[in-house]
C-alpha positions in Angstrom: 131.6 44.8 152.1 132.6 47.5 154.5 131.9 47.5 157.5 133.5 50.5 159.4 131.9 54.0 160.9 130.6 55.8 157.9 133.2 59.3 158.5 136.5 56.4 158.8 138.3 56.7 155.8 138.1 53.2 154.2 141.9 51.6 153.2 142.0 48.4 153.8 139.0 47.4 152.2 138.0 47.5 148.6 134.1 47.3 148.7 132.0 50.4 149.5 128.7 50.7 150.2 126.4 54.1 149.7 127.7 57.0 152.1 131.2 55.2 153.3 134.3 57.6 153.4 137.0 57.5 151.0 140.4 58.5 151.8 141.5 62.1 150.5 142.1 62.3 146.7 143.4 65.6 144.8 141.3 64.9 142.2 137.7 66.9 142.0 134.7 65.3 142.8 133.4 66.4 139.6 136.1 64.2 137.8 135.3 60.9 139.3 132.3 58.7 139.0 130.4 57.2 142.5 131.8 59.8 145.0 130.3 62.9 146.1 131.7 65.6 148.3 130.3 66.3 152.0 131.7 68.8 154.7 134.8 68.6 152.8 134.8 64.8 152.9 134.8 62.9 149.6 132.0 59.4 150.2 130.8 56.8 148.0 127.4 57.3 145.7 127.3 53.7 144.9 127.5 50.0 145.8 130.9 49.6 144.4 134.7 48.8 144.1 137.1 51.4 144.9 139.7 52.0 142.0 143.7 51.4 142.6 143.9 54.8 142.4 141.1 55.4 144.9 139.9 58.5 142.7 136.7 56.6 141.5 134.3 53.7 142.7 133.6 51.4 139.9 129.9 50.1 140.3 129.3 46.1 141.2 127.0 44.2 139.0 124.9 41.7 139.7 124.6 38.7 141.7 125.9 41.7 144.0 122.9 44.7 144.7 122.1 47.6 147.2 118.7 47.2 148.0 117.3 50.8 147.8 114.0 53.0 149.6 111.0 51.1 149.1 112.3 48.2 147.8 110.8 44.8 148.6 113.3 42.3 150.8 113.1 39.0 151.7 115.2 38.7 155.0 116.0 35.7 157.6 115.5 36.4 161.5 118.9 36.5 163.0 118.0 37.5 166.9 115.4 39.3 168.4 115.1 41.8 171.5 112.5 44.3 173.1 113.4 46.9 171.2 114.6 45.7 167.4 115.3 42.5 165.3 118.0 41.3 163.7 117.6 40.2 160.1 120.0 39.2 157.3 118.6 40.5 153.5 118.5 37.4 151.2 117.2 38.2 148.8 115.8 42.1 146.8 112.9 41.8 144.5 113.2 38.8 142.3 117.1 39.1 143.1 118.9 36.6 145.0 121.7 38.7 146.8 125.5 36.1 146.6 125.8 37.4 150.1 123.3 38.8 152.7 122.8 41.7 153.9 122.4 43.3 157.2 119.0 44.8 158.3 117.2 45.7 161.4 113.7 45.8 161.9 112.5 48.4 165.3 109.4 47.8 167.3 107.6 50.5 165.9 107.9 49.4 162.3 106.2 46.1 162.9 102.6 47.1 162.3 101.0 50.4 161.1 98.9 50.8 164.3 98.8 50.3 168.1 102.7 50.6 167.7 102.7 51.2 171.2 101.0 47.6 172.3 103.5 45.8 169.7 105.6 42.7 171.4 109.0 41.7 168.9 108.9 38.4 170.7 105.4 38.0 169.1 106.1 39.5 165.8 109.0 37.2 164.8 111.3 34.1 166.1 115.1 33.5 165.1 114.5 31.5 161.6 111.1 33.0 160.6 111.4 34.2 157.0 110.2 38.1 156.4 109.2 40.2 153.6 109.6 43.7 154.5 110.6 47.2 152.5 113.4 48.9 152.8 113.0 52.7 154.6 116.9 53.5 154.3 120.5 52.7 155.3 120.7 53.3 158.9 123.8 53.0 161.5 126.5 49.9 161.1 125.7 49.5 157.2 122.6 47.8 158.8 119.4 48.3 156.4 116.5 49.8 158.2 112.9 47.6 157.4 109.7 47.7 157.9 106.4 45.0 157.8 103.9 47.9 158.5 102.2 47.2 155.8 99.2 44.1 155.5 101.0 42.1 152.5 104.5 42.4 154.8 105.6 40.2 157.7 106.3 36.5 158.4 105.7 34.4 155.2 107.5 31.1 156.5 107.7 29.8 159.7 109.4 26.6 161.8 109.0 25.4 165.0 112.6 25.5 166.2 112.8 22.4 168.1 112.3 20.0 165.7 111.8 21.9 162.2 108.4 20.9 161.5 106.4 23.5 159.5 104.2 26.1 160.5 100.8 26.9 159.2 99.3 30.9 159.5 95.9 30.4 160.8 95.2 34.4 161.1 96.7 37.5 160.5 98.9 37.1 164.2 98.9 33.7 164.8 101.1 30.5 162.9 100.7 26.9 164.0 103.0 24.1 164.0 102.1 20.9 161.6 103.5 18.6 164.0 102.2 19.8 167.3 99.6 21.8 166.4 100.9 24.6 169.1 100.0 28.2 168.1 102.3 30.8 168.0 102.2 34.7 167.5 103.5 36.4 164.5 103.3 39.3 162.1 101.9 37.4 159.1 102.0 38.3 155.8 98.9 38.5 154.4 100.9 36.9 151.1 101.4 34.1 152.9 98.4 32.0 151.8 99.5 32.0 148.3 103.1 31.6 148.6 102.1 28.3 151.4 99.8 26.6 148.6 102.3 26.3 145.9 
């Protein structure tokens, strides 16, 4: 997958990814398939490969997917800061994606209200399993997510230092099987059912 600036020509890279540049071609837009035309720059439409002849992009098929706005995404915690966390897309819809993807979750798409009082450190941990929806591509081919929604958030949880399974108790709050230590999180409301199986 690309992962360059989205106005740096791609050429050393076959894979494209909505809104990367292709390098010039002479050929109209109009004549090739999975490229548009912007500013006088020629991008990709589609998730796809780009031909030898880098006039067309020739669409991927599954186990390979874009997820797209408003999709539902299952995504692991990578890392998380004041401001943002890290997650990797596993899976889109019922679809297992063959590699993940890279998303980003901001503070103030964590819960629908009180954004301002929201704490990332209590939302998610490094690990936790999300399911969010997809608001858009953002900056660094990086998927922008939310969990602002009651059936989205943190539907599997593990207590990092020795893997033992976490239990959600309320609607912010998971606790370890082992310890029985509490722990905040944005939980799913989901979670219940997906837990008892």
């Amino acid at each position: 997958m690309a992962v360059t600036s989205k106005d740096t020509p791609l050429t050393s890279t076959p894979f494209v990814l909505p809104g990367d540049k292709l390098p010039p071609n002479s050929d109209s837009a109009n004549n090739r398939t999975g490229v548009y035309v912007r500013d006088g720059g020629t991008y990709s439409s589609i998730c796809g490969k780009v031909t030898d002849s880098k006039s067309t992009v020739k669409p991927l098929v599954p186990p390979f997917m874009c997820p797209e706005k408003g999709n539902i995404v299952l995504c692991r915690v990578l890392s998380v800061s004041q401001i943002s966390a890290k997650v990797e897309i596993i899976s889109v819809g019922s679809q297992v994606l063959k590699e993940p993807l890279m998303g980003i979750i901001r503070r103030e798409e964590v819960r629908a209200s009180e954004k301002d009082k929201v704490s990332l450190f209590q939302s998610f941990r490094p690990c936790d399993i999300v399911q969010a929806r997809v608001l858009g591509l953002g900056e660094g081919q990086a998927y922008v997510l939310t969990t602002a929604e009651s059936e989205l958030g943190v539907i599997l949880a593990r207590k990092l230092c020795h893997g033992g399974r976490m239990i959600p108790v309320s609607w912010c709050e998971y606790q370890c099987s082992v310890t029985g230590k509490r722990e905040k999180r944005k939980v799913a409301k989901v979670i219940n059912n997906i837990s008892s199986n």
